[in-house]
VMD Tcl script that builds the backbone (N, CA, C; Angstrom):
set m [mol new atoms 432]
animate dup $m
set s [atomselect $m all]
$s set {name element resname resid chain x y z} {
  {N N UNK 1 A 131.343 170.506 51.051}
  {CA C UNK 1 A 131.799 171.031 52.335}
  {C C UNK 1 A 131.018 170.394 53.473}
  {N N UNK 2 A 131.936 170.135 54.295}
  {CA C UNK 2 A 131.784 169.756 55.873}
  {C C UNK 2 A 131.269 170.474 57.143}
  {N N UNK 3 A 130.847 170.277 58.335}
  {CA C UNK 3 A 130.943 170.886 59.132}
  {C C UNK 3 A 131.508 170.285 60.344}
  {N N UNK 4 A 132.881 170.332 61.111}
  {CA C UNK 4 A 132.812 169.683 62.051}
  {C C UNK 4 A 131.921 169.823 63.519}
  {N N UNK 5 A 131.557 168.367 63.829}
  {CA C UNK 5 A 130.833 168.630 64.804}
  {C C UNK 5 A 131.473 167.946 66.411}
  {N N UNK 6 A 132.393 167.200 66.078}
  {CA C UNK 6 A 133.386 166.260 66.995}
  {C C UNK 6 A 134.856 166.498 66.709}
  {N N UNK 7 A 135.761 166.777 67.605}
  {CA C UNK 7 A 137.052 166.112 67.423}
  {C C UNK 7 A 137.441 165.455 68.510}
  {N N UNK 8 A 137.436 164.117 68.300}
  {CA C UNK 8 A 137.682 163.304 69.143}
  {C C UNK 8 A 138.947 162.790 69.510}
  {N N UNK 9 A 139.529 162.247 71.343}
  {CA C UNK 9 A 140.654 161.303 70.914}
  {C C UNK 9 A 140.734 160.796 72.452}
  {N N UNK 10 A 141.486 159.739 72.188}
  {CA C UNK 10 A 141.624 158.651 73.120}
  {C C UNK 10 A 143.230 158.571 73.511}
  {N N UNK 11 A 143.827 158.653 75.001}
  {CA C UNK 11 A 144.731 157.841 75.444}
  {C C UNK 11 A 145.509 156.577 75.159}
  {N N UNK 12 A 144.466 155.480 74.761}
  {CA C UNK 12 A 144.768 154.286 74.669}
  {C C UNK 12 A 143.913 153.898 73.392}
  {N N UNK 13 A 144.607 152.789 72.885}
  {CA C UNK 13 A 143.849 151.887 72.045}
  {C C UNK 13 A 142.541 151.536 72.457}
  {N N UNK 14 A 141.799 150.957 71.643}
  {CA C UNK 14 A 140.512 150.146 72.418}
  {C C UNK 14 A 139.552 150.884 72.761}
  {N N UNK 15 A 139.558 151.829 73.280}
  {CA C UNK 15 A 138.605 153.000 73.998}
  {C C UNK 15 A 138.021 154.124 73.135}
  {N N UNK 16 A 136.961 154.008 74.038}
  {CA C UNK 16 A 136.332 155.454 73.126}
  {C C UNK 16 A 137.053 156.700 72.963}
  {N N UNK 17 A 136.547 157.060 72.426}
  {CA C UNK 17 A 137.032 158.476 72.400}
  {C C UNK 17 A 136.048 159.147 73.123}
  {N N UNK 18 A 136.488 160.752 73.357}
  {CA C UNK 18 A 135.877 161.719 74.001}
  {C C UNK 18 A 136.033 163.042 73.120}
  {N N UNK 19 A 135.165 163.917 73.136}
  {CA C UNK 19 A 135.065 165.229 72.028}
  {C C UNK 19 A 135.984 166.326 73.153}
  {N N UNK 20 A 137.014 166.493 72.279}
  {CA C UNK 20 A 137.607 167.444 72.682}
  {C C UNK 20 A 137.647 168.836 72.681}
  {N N UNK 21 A 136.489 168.663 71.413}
  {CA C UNK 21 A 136.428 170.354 71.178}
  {C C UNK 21 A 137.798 171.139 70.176}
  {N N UNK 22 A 138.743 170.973 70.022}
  {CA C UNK 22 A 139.509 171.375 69.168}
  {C C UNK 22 A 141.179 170.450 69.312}
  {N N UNK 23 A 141.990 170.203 68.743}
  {CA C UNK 23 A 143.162 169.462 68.290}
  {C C UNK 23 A 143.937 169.553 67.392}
  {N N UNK 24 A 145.331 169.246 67.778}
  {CA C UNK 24 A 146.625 170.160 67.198}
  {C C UNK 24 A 146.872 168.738 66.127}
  {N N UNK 25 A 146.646 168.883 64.892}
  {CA C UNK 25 A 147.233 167.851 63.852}
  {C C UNK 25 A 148.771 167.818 63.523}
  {N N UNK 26 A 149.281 167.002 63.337}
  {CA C UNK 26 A 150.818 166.588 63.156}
  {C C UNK 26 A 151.244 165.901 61.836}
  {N N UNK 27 A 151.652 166.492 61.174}
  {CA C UNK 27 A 151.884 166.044 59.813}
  {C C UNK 27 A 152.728 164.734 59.826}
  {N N UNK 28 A 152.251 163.722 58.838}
  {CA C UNK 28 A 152.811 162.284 58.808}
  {C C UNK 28 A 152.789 161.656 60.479}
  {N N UNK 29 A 151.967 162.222 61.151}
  {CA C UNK 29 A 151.898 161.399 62.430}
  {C C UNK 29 A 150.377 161.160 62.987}
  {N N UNK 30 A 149.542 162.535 62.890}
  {CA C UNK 30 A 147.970 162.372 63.737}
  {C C UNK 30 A 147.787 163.462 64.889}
  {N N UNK 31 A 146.985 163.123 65.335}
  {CA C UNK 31 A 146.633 164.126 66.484}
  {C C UNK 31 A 147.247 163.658 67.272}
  {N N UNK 32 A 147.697 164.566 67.752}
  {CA C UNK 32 A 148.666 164.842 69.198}
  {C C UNK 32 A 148.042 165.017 70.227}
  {N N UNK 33 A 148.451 163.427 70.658}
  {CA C UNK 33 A 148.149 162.783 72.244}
  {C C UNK 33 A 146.625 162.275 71.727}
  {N N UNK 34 A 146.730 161.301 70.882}
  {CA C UNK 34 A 145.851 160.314 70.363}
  {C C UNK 34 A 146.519 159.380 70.253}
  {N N UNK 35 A 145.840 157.978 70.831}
  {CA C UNK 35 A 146.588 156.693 70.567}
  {C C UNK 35 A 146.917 156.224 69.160}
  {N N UNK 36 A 145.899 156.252 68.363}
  {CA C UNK 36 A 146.005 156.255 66.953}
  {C C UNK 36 A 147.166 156.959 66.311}
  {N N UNK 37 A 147.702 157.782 66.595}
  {CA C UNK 37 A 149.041 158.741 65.917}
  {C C UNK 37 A 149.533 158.044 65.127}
  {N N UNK 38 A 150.887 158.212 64.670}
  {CA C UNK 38 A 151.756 157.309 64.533}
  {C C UNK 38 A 152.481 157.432 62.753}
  {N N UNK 39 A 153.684 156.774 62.739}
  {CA C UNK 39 A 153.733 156.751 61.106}
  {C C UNK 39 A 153.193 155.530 60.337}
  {N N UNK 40 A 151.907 155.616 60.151}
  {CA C UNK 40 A 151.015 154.819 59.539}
  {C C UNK 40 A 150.100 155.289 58.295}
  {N N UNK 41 A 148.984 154.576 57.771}
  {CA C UNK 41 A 147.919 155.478 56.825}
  {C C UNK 41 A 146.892 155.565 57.899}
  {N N UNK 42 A 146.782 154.893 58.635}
  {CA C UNK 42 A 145.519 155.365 59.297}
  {C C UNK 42 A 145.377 156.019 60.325}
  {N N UNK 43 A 146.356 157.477 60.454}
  {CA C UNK 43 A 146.153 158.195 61.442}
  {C C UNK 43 A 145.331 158.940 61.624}
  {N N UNK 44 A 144.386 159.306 61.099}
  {CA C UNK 44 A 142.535 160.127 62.006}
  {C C UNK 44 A 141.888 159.088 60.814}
  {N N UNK 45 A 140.878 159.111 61.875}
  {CA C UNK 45 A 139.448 158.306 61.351}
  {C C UNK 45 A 138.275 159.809 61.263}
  {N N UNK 46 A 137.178 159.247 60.273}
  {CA C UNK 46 A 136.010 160.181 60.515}
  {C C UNK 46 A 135.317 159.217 59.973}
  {N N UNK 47 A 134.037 159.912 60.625}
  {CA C UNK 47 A 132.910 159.285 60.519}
  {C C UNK 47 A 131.624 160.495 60.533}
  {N N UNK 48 A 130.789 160.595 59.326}
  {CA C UNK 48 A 129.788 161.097 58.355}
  {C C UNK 48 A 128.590 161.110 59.792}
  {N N UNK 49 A 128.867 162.847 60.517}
  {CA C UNK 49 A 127.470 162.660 61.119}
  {C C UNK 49 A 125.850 162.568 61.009}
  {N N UNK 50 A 126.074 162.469 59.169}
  {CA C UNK 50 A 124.506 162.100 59.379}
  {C C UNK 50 A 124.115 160.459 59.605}
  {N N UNK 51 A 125.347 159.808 59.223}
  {CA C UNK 51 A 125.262 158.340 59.371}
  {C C UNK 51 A 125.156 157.825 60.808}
  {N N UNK 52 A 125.928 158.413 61.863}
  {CA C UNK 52 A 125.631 158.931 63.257}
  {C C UNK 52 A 124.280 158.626 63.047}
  {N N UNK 53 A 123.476 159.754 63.080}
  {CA C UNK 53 A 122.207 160.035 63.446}
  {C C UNK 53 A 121.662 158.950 62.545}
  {N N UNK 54 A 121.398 158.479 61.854}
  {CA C UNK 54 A 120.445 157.237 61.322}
  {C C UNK 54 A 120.585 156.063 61.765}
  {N N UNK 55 A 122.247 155.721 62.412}
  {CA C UNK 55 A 122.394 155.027 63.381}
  {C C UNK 55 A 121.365 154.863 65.171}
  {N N UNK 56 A 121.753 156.182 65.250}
  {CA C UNK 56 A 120.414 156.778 66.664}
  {C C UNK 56 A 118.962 156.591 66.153}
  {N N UNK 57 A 118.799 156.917 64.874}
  {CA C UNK 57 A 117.325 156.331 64.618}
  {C C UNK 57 A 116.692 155.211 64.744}
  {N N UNK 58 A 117.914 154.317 64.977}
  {CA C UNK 58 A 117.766 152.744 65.095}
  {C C UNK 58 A 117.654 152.682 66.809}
  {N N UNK 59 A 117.883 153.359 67.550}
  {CA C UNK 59 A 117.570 152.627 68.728}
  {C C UNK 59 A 119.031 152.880 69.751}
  {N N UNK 60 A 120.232 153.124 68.640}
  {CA C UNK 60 A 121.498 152.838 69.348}
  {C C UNK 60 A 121.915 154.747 70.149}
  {N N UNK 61 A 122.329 154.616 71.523}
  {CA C UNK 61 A 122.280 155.709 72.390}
  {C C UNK 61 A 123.822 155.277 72.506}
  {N N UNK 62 A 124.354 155.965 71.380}
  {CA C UNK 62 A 125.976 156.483 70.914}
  {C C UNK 62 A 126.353 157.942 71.360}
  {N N UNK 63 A 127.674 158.412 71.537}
  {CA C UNK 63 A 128.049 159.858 71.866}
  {C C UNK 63 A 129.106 159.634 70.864}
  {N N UNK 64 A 129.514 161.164 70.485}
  {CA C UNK 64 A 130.306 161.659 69.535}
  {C C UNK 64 A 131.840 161.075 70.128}
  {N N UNK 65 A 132.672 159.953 69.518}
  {CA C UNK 65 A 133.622 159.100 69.772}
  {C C UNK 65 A 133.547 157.870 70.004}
  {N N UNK 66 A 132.354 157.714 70.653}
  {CA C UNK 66 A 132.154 156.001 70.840}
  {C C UNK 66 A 132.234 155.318 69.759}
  {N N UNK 67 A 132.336 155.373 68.398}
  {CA C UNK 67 A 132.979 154.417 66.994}
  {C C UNK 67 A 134.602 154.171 67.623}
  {N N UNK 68 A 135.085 155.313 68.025}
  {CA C UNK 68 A 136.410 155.538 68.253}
  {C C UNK 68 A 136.656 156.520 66.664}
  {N N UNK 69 A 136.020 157.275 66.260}
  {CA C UNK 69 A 136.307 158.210 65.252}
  {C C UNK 69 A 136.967 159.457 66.063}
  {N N UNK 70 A 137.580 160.076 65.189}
  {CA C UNK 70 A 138.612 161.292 65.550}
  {C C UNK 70 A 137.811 162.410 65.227}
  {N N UNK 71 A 136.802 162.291 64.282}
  {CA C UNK 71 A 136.328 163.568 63.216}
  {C C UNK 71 A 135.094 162.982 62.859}
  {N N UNK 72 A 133.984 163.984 63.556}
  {CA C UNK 72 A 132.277 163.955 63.163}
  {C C UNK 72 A 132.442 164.993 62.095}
  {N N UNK 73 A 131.813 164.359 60.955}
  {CA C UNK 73 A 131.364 165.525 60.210}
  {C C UNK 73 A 130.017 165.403 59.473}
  {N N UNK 74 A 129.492 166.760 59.659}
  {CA C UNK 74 A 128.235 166.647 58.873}
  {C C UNK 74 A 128.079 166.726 57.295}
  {N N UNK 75 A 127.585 166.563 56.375}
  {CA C UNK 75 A 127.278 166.939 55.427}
  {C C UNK 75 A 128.179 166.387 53.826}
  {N N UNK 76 A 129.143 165.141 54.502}
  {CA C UNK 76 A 130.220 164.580 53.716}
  {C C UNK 76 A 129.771 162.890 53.552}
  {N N UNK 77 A 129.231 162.234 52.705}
  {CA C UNK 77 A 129.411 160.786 52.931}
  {C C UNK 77 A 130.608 160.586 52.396}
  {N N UNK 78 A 131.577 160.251 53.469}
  {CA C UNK 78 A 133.027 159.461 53.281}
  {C C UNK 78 A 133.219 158.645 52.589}
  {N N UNK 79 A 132.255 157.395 52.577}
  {CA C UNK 79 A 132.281 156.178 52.265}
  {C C UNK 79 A 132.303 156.309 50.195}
  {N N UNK 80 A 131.176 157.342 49.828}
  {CA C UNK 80 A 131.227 157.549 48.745}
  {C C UNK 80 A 132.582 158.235 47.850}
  {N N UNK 81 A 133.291 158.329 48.290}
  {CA C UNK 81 A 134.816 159.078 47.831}
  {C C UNK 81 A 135.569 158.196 47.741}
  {N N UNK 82 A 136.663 158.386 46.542}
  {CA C UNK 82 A 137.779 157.364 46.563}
  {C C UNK 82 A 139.276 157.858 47.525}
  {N N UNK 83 A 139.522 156.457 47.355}
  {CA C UNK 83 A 140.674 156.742 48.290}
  {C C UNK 83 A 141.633 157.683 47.274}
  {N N UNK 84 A 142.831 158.378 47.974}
  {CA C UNK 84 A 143.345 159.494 47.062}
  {C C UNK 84 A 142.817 160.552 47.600}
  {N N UNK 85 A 141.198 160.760 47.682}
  {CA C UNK 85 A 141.000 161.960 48.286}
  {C C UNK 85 A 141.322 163.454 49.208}
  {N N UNK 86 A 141.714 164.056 48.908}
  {CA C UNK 86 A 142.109 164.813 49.939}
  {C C UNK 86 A 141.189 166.301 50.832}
  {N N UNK 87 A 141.646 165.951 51.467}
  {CA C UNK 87 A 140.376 167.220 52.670}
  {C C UNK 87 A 141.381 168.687 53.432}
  {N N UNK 88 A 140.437 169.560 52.988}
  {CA C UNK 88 A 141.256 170.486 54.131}
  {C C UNK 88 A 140.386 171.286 54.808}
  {N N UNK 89 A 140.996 171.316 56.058}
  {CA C UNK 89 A 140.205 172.312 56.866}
  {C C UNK 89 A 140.991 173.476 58.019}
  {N N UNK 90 A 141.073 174.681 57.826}
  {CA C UNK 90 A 141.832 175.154 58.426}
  {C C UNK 90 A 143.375 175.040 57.121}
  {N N UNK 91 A 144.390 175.063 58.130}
  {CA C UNK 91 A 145.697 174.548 57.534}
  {C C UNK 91 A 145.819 172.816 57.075}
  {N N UNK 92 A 145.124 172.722 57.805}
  {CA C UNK 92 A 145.421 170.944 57.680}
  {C C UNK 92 A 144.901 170.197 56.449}
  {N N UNK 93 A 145.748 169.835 56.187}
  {CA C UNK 93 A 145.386 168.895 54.807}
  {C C UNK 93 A 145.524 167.303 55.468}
  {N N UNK 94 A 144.318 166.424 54.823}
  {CA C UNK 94 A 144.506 165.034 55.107}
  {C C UNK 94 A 144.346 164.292 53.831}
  {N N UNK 95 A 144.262 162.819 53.955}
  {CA C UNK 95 A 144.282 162.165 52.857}
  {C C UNK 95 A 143.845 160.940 53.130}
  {N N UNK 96 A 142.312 160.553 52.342}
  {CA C UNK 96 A 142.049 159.207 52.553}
  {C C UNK 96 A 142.725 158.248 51.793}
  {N N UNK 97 A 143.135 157.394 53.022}
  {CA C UNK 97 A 143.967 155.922 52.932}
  {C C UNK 97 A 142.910 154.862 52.995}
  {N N UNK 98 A 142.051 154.637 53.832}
  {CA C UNK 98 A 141.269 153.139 53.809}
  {C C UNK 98 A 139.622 153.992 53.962}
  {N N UNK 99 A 139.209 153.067 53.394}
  {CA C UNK 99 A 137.773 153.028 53.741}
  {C C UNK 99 A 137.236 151.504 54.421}
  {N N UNK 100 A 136.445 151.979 55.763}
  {CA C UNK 100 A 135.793 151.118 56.622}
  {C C UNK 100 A 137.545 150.060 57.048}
  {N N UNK 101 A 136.887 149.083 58.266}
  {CA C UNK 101 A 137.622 148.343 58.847}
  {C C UNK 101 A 136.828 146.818 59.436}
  {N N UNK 102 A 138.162 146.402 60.095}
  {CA C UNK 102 A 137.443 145.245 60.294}
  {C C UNK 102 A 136.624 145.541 62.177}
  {N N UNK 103 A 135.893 144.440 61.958}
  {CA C UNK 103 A 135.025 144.786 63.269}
  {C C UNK 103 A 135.471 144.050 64.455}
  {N N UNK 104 A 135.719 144.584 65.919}
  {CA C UNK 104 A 136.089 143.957 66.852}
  {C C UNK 104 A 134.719 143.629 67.723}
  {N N UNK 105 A 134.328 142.117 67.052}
  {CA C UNK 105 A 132.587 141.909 67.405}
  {C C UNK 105 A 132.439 141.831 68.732}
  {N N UNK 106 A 133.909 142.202 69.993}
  {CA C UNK 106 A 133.455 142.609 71.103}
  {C C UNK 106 A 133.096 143.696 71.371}
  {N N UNK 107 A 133.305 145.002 70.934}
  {CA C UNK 107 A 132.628 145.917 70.629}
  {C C UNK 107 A 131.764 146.374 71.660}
  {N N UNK 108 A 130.945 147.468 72.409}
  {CA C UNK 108 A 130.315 147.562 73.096}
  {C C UNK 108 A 128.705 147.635 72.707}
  {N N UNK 109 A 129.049 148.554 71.164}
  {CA C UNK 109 A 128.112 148.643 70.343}
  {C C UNK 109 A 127.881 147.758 69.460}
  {N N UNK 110 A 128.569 146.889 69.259}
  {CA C UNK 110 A 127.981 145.745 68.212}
  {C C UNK 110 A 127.476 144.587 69.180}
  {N N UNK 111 A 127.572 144.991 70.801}
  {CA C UNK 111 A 127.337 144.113 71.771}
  {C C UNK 111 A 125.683 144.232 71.833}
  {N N UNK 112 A 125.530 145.793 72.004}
  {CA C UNK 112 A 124.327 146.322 72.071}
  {C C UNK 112 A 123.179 146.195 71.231}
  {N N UNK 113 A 123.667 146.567 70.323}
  {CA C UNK 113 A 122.937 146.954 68.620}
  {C C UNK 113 A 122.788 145.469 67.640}
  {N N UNK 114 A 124.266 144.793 67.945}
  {CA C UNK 114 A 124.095 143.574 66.558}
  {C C UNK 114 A 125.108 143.981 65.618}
  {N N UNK 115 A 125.234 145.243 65.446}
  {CA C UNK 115 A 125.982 145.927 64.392}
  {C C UNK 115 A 127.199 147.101 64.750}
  {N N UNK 116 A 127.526 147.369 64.021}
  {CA C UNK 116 A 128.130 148.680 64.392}
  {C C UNK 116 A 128.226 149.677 63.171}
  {N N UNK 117 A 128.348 150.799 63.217}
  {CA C UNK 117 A 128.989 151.567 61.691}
  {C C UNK 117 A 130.034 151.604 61.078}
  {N N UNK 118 A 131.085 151.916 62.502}
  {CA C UNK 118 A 132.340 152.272 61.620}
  {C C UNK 118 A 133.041 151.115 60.829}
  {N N UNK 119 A 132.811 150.268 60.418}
  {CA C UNK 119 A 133.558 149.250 60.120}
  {C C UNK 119 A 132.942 149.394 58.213}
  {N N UNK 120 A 132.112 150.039 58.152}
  {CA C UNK 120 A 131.797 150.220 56.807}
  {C C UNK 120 A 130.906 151.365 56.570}
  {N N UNK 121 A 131.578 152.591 57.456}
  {CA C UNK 121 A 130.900 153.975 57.168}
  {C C UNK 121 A 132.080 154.732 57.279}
  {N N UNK 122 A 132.983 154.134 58.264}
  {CA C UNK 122 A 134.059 155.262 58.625}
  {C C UNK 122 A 135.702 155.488 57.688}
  {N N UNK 123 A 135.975 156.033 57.788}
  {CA C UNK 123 A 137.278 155.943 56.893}
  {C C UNK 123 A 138.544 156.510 57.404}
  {N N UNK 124 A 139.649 156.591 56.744}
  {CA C UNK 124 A 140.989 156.746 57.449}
  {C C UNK 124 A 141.904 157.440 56.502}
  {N N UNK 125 A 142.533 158.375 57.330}
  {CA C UNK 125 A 143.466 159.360 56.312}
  {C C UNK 125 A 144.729 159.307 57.715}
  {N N UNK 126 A 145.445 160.184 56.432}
  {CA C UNK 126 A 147.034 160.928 56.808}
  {C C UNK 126 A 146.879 162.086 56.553}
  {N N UNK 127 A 147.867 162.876 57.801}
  {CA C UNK 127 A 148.069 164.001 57.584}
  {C C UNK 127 A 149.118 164.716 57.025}
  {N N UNK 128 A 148.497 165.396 55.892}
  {CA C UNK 128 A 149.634 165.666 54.877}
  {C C UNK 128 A 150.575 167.028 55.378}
  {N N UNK 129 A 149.450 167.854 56.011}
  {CA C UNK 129 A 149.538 169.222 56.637}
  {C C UNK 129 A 149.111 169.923 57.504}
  {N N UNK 130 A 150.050 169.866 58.705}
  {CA C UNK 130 A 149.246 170.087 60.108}
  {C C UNK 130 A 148.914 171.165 60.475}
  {N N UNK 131 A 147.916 171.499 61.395}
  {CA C UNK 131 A 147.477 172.954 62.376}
  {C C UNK 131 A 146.174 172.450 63.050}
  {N N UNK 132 A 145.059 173.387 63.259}
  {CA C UNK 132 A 144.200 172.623 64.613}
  {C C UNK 132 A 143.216 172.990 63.883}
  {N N UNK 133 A 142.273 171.738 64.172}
  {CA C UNK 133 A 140.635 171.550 63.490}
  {C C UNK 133 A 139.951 172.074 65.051}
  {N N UNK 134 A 138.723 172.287 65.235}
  {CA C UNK 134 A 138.374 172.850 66.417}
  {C C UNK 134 A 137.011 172.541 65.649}
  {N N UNK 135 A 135.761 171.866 66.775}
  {CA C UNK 135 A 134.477 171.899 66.254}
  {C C UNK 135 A 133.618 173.078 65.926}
  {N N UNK 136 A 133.352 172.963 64.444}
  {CA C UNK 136 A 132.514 174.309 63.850}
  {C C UNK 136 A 133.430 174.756 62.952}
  {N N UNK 137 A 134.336 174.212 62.837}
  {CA C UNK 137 A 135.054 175.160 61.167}
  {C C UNK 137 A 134.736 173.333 60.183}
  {N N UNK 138 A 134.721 174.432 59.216}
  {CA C UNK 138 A 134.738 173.755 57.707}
  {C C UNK 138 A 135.649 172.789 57.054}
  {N N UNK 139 A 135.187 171.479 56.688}
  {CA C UNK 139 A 135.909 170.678 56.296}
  {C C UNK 139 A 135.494 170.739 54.646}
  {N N UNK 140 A 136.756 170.605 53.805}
  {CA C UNK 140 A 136.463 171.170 52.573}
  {C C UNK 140 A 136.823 169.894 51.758}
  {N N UNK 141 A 135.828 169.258 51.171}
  {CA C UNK 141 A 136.746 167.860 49.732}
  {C C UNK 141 A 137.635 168.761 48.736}
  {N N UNK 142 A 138.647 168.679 48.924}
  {CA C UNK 142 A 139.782 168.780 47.391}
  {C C UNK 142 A 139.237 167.765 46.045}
  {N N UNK 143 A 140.303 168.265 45.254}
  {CA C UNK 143 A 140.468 167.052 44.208}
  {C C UNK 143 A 141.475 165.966 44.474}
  {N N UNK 144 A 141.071 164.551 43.828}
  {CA C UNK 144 A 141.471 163.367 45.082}
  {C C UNK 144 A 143.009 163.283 44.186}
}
mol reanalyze $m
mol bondsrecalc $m
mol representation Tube
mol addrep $m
């Protein structure tokens, strides 16, 4: 089990995100009024807030969205799970599709840092079953 600590989302491609504090999920589409949406596999991203913070241990002065992740969570390494996986929290059921991505080495943070995380910390699901995640409820691993 999870804890959310971010739900993030962005207007446009490219851009950070911003913590919204809570968000209405859309089954086979994403969060609603997120650029990311869409009928794709990679409609919400998350990213493992303790990996966050060991990131900040390094020096890098990140806020909750600047990966462009949809979903901080504490207490889950993503990266360690196979794809198949499935998560629920609330009503919403998701489903990891990709793990990590490729890196856009313009980046603000890989401008800064050298590096970045999400490109091999963060991961990507579909939503199988929608309703609203809100920061502070429980994100739960299923069987994948």
């Amino acid at each position: 089990m999870g804890n959310v600590i971010a739900v993030c989302t962005s207007p446009a491609k490219g851009t950070q995100k911003t913590n919204v504090g809570s968000a209405r999920f859309q089954e086979d589409w994403g969060i609603v009024g997120d650029a990311h949406a869409g009928k794709w596999h990679r409609q919400v991203s998350l990213l493992s807030w303790d990996k966050i913070e060991a990131f900040r241990a390094r020096g890098a002065q990140v806020r909750d969205g600047d990966f462009g992740e949809n979903l901080v969570v504490s207490g889950i390494d993503f990266r360690a799970l196979p794809i198949g996986t499935k998560f629920q929290c609330n009503d919403v059921v998701l489903e990891l599709t990709q793990i990590g991505k490729e890196c856009h080495h313009g980046c603000q943070i890989f401008q800064k840092m050298g590096e970045c995380i999400m490109p091999h910390e963060g991961v990507f699901t579909r939503v199988l079953h929608g309703g609203t995640i809100s920061v502070g409820d429980t994100l739960t691993v299923l069987e994948g």
